[in-house]
N, C-alpha and C positions, 0 to 999 in steps of 0.2 A: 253727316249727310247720308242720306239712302240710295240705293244703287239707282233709283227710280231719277234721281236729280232733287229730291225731295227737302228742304228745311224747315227747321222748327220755326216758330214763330220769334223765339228768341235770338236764335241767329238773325233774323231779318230786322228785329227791334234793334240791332246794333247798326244799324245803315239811318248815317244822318239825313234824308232827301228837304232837300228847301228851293225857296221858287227866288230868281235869280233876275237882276234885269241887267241885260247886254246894256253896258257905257258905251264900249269900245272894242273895233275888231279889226284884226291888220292879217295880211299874210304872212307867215315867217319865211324870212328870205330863204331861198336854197331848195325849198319843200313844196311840193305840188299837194299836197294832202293836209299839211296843217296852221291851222288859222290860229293866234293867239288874240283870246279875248277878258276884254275886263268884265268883271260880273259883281253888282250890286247886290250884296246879300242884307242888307240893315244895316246892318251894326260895323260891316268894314268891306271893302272890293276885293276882289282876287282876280291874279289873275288864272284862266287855266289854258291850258292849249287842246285844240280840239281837230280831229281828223276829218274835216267837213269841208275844207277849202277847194275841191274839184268841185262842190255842190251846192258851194253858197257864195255869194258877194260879202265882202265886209259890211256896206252899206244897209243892207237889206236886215241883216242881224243885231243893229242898234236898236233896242226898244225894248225887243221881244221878252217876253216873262219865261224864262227857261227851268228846268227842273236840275238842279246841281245835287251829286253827292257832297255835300258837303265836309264830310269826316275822312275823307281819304287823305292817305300818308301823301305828303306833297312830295314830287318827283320833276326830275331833271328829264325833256325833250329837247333834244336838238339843241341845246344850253341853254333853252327858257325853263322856270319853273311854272309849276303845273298843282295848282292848290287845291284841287279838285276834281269832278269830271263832270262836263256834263249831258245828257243824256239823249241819245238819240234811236230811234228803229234801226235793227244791222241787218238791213235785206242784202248782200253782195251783187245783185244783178241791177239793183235801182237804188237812185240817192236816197241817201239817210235820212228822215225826217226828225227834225227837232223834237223833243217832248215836251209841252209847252201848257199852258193853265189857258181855258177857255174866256174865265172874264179877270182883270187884271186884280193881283193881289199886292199887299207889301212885300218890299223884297225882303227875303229870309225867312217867310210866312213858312212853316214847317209841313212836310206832308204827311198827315198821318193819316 
């Protein structure tokens, strides 16, 4: 990487990104900040936890066509497992906005 923040195009060819459709989304007990949700990728669901729970309803987020890392190391939250991430705006002074596909695709459709 370059001082500038810079990568190569092949570093970035290494990031899985696929479009995702919310099953299911719950609060995780204990936590003001993180929602765990299932997400429809094609070929199997995962689930991820996600830091979005002061800024969204469970309800609201079933349907949605979401943009998921897919190829992330799966990791332990609050003792939920987390098989992914997925992708949202990080402004710190206003909610997060989803990153989401304009007309609906199959779930797992790949972004290149």
């Amino acid at each position: 990487m370059s001082k500038s923040g810079e990568i190569e195009i092949e570093e970035f060819s290494k990031v899985d990104l696929r479009v995702g459709v919310v099953k299911k989304a719950e609060r995780v007990p204990g936590s003001k900040k993180l929602m765990k949700l299932v997400v429809d990728l094609g070929i199997e669901e995962r689930q991820l936890v996600a830091g979005i729970a002061e800024w969204y309803n469970p309800e609201e987020l079933v349907g949605k066509h979401v943009v998921v890392v897919a190829n992330l190391k799966p990791k332990r939250i609050m003792g939920h497992l987390s098989q992914g991430m997925v992708l949202a705006t990080c402004d710190e002074h206003s909610k997060p906005v989803l990153v989401t596909v304009s007309e609906p695709v199959n779930p797992g459709a790949k972004i290149c």
